[in-house]
Every structure is written in C-alpha cells, then in structure tokens.
N, C-alpha and C positions, 0 to 999 in steps of 0.2 A: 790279656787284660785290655790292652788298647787296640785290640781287632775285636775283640767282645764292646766295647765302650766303640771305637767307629760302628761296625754293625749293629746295634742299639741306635746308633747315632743318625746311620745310614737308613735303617727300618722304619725311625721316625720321620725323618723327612721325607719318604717316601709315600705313607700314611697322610702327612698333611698334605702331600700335592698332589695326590689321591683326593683327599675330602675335596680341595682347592676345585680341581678339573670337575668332581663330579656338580660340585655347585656351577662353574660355572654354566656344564649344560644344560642344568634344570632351568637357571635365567631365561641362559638360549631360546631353550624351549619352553616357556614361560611366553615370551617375548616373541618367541613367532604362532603358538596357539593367537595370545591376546590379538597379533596383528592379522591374521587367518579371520578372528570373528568380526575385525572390523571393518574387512574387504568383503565381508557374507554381507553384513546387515548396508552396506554402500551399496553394494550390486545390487541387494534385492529392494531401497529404495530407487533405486535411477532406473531398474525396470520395470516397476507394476504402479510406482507415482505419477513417473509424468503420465500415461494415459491417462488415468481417472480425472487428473486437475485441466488438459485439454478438453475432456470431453463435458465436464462439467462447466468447468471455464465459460466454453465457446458458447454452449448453448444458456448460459447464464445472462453473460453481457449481450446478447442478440436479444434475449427478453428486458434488458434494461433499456437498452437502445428502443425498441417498440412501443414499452412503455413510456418512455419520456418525449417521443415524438407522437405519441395520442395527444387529443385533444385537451387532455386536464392538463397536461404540463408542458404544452408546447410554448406557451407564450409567458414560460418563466427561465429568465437568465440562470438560475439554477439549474434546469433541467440540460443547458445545452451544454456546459461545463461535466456532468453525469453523462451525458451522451457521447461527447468527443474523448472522456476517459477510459468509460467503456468499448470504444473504437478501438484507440491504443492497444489495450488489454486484451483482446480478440487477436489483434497483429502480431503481438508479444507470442500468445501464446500457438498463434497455426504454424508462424514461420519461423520466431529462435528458440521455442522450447522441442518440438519437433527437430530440431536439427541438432539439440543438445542431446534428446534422449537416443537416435540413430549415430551420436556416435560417441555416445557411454555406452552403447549395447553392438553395435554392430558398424565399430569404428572402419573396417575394412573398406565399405560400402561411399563413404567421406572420400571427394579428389583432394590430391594432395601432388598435384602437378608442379608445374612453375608457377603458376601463375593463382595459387590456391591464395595465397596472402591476402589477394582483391576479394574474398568471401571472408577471409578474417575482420578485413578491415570496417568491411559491412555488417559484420555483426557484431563487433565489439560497439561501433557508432549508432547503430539502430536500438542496441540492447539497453547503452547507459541513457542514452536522450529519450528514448520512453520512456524510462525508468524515473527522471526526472522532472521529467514534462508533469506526469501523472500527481508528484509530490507539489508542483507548481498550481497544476490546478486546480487540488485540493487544497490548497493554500488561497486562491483565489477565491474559490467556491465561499470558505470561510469565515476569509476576510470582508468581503460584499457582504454576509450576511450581517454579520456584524457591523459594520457601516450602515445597514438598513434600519435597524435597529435603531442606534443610537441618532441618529440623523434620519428620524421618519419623513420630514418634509422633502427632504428631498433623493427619497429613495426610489424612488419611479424614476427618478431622469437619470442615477446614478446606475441601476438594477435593470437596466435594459437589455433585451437579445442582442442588438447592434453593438452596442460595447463589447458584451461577452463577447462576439465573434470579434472584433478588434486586441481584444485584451486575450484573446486564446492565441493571436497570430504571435503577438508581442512574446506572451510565454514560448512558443516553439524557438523564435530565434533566438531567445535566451538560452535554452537548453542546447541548441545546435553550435551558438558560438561555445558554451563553455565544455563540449565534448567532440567538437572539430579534432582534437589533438589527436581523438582513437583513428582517423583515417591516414596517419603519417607515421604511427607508432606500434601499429597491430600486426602481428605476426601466427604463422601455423603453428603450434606444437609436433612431436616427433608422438607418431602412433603408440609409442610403447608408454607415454604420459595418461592414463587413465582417466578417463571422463573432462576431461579437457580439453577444448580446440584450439584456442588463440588464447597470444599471451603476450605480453609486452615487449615487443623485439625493436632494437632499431638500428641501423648502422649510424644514425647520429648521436654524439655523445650527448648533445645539447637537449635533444628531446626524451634521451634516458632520464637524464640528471631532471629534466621536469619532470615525469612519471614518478620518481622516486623523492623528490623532493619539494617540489612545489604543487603537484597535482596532491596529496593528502591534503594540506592545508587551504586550496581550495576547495575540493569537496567535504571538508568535515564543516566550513567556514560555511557552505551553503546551506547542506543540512543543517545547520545550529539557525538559519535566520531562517528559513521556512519554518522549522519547528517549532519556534519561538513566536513566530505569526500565527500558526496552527493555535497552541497551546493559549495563547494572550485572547485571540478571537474568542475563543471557546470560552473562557473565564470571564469577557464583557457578556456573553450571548447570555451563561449561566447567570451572571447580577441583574438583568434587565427580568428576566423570564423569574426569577426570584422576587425582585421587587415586583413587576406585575401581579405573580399570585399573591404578595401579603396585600394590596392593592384592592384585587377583586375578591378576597376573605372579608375584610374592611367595607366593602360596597354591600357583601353579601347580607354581612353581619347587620348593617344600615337598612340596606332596602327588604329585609325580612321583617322589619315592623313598619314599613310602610305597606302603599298599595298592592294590590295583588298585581296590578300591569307591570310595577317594578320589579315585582315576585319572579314574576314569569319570564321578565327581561334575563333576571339575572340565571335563572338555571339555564338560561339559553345559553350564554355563555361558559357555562361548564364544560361544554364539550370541546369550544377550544382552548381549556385550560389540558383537557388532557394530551388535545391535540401539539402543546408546545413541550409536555414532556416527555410526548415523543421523539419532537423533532432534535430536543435536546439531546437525549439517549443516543439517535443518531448520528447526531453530529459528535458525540466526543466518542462512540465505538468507531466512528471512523478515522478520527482521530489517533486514536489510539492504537488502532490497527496499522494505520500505515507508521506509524512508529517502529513498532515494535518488527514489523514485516521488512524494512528496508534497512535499520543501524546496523541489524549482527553482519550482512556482506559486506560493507562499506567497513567496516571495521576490520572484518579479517583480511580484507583488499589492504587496507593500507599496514595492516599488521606484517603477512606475510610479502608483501612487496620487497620488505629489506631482509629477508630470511633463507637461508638455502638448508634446506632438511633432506638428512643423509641417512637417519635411523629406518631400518624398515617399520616399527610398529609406530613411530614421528609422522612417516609418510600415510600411515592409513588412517590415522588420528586425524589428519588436516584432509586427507580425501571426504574423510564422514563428516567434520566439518563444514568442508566447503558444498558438499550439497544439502548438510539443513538448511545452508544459509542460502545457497543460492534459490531453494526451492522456498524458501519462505515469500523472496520475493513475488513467486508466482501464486503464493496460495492470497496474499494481498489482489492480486490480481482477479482472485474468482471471489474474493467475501464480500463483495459489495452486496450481490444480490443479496445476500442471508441476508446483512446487516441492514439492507431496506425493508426486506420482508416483515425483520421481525420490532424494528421501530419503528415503523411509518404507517399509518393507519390510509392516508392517501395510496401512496405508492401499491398497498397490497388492494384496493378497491379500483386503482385504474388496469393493475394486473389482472383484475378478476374480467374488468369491463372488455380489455384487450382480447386475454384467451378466450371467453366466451362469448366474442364476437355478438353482443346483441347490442347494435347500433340503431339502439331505435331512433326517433325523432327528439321525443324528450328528455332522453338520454343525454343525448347529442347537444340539446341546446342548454339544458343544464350543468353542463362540462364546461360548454360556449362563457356561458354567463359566471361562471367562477370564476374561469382564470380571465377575461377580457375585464370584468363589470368592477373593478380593484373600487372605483369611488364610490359607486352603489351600495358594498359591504362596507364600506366605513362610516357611511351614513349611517347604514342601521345597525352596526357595533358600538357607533361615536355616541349614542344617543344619552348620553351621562351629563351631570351639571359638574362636577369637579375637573380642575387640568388634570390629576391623576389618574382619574378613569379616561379621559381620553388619550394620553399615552397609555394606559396601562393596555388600551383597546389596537393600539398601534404596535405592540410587541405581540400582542396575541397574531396579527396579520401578518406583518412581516418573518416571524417564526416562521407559520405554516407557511409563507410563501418560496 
C-alpha cells in the first residue's frame, strides 16, 4: 500500500518535472529563435543601409552645397548656415559612417593595437560635435528667420552673411567645449561586442562619474533649449505668415472693387503668398525632422549608460535598437535635400538652373538682381496705403528670403 501510494507518489512527480523541463525548453528555445531573428534583421540593416544612405547622402548635400552657392542664394545668410550643414553632413557621412558599417560587417579589418583608443577618441568627438553643431545651426538658421520677421527694420543688418560666418564660428566652439570630454573618456570595445567600436572607458573615476551622471543632464538640458527655440521660432514665423495672408485676403477683398492697377497689384502678390507656404512647410518638416531623427539615440545613450544586459534575446533587442537609432541620425543627415525639393519652389528652380547649366546673361543678371536689389523689391511690394499691407509686404520678403 505504501510502495503503491510512494510509487503513485514518485510517478507523479516525476511527470510534473517532466512537464517542468519540457516547458522550460520550449522558453529556451522560444528565446533564442526570437533572439536569432533579431541579430538577422540587425545584420541585414548594418549591411545593405549604410551604403545606400552614403551614397545618396553624399551626392545629395554636394547638390545642396552648389546650389546654395549659385547665384540666387549666395548673398542670403540663410543659404550659408544650409551650406556649412550640409558640409558637416558629407564628413559625417564619407568618414564615421563608413567606419561604422566596415566594422559592423568586417570588424577583423578595424586596428585594435595599442594605440587604437586615439581613433576612438576621434570619433566619438567628431561624431557627437557634428551631431550637435548641425541641431545649433538649425536653431540659428530659425531663430534669424524669425527675428527677421518680427523686427523687419532691422533685418538686413541683423541677417547678414558676415554675421552668419561669425555666428557659425561661435556655434562650433559651443559644440567643441560641451563634447571636449569624449577626447579623455573614449575607449575601443573587444571585437566580440557587435557593431560597436568605442565606448565609454576611463581609468579616471571622476570622468566616469561625469559620463554617467552629469553628462545626461547636460545633453538632455541642451537638447530641451534648442528644441524649444526650434519649436517657439516656428510658432512666431507661423503667426506672422497667418496674419499676413488674413491681411492680403482683406486687401484683396478691398482692391477687387477698386481700380483695375490695384486689381493687378494684388494678383501679383499671390504668388508670394504661395511662396511663404512653402517656405513655411519647410521650415517646420525641417523642424520636425531633426527631432524626431536625433531624441531616440540621445535617449537610449543616456538610458543604457546605467544598464548592464546579460539576457541573450536583452542583448539583440538593444543591438536592433541601437542601430535604428543610431541610423536615424544619419537619415536626418541625407533628408534635407527631399525636404527642399519638395517645399521650396526657389530651391528646386536654382536646382533646375545649376544642373542645367544655362548661364545665360539674363539669367544671370536676374538672379543678380533678386538676391542683391532687397530695397528695389520692397519698393514695388511696399506700394500699399495701410501699415498693414506694408508689414504684411515685409513677411511675404523676409519669408522667401
């Protein structure tokens, strides 16, 4: 009876640690399938991405750059701020995405000498101060316009190429002091670390303990007042360009039962009503693009900083992670052009003028006379009896400008 009742006893628990085992392999393997497909779809983004966004990239901002140093936009502070980003962006992408994707793919090829740390150091420092420069200058770019704007009198003296090139210097060594720290703190990873080169290594504890606790708090502190300049800029540009068109509605509406010369005045200026909801469109896709393109690394940077992950299917979770995130930042890097192309009615008619090289004389001197003849056009925009139409006449210019 009671070797009948053990053996019952024994056969049952046998059966459940049976069930026990076999569940836990299914997990197992559960667990390492799941992690298997997320080091397939890692591998096959780190190898057939970065080429396409280099090669698109480069030959992208090389046509931005040509464009903005042709004649129509050479002699607007705007243009040169689009120029020097698109520089950036070119550098970004021939020399640290290029060395990212030779050694997520063919890490062997990477020195890893003594003295390899002096390449880490350079490109954790090159990586984040470009990264940042770029968020500066589209901050800049923004802000000017918006100062133009709202203070038309005095946006010629303000909106000058001399300044920009003083106010582009100023932004570099902003971005160089506040990422100086990666040339004393940057270290190699060990080859068997997966699409990763450098990482935050230091033998001082003092420069740890800043990486880990006070560098977050600066860079998220940065990010939050750029973006907040970004975002603010955009929201005066959008009230002015609002008020404007109820403005010249109002004028329309007037000089439609007046003379026919007022008639004619006023459809003249439709065209740069459309022209400012371009420039609008513009500026907040651009806006919005470098948003959304730069928070998710910055976040999983300061996320994983404090984290050690031991799980295999943990580890390929945060691999696939870290390169949507990190390539997102590069796809910011190549969307300018689109986002000119496809809001900017200027932009794609100096592109047309550029590629197709036909420099005729009139061409030439009607380009001349755009961007140089600023009080000429405001003469014959100004031509209004109310102060509203002649500010309304002043956002329609400094928009497109």
């Amino acid at each position: 009876m009671n070797s009948t009742v053990f053996g019952i006893e024994y056969i049952g628990r046998d059966k459940v640690g049976e069930h026990k085992c076999m569940f836990n392999i299914t997990s197992v393997n559960d667990n390492r399938n799941l992690a298997r497909k997320l080091d397939q779809i890692s591998a096959a983004i780190n190898l057939y991405f970065p080429p396409v966004l280099l090669v698109m990239g480069t030959i992208c901002n090389c046509i931005v750059i040509k464009v903005m140093r042709s004649m129509y936009f050479r002699f607007l502070s705007t243009s040169l701020y689009i120029a020097i980003n698109a520089f950036i962006d070119n550098f970004s992408l021939l020399f640290l995405l290029t060395v990212h994707w030779i050694n997520a793919n063919f890490p062997w090829i990477i020195y890893r000498g003594n003295n390899a740390h002096f390449m880490c150091k350079a490109f954790n420092f090159f990586g984040w101060t470009s990264s940042d420069l770029g968020i500066l200058l589209t901050a800049a770019m923004t802000l000017e316009r918006s100062l133009a704007i709202t203070f038309p009198l005095k946006a010629q003296k303000w909106c000058s190429v001399s300044r920009a090139k003083h106010m582009s210097l100023l932004l570099l060594v902003l971005a160089v002091i506040k990422d100086a720290h990666f040339l004393f703190t940057s270290g190699l990873i060990s080859q068997k670390q997966k699409y990763k080169l450098c990482e935050i290594s230091s033998s001082n504890k003092n420069m740890v303990m800043f990486w880990l606790r006070i560098w977050p708090w600066i860079h998220h502190s940065f990010l939050f007042i750029m973006f907040t300049v970004i975002i603010i800029s955009n929201i005066i540009i959008l009230r002015h360009v609002k008020l404007s068109y109820i403005v010249q509605k109002a004028a329309h509406v007037y000089h439609r039962t007046g003379s026919k010369n007022m008639e004619s005045r006023v459809q003249v200026s439709s065209n740069p009503r459309s022209r400012r909801r371009q420039i609008l469109l513009m500026l907040l896709a651009d806006s919005i693009t470098i948003i959304i393109c730069t928070l998710p690394f910055s976040i999983y940077t300061s996320v994983t900083s404090n984290i050690v992950i031991e799980e295999e299917e943990a580890k390929s979770a945060d691999l696939l992670i870290y390169s949507a995130s990190f390539y997102l930042l590069y796809i910011n890097r190549c969307a300018n052009f689109y986002l000119y192309c496809l809001s900017g009615s200027r932009f794609r008619f100096a592109l047309k003028f550029v590629c197709t090289c036909k420099r005729t004389l009139s061409n030439s001197y009607r380009m001349s006379s755009n961007a140089q003849s600023v009080p000429d056009t405001t003469h014959i925009d100004c031509q209004m009896n109310s102060i509203a139409d002649l500010e309304d006449t002043y956002v329609c210019r400094m928009c497109e400008g």
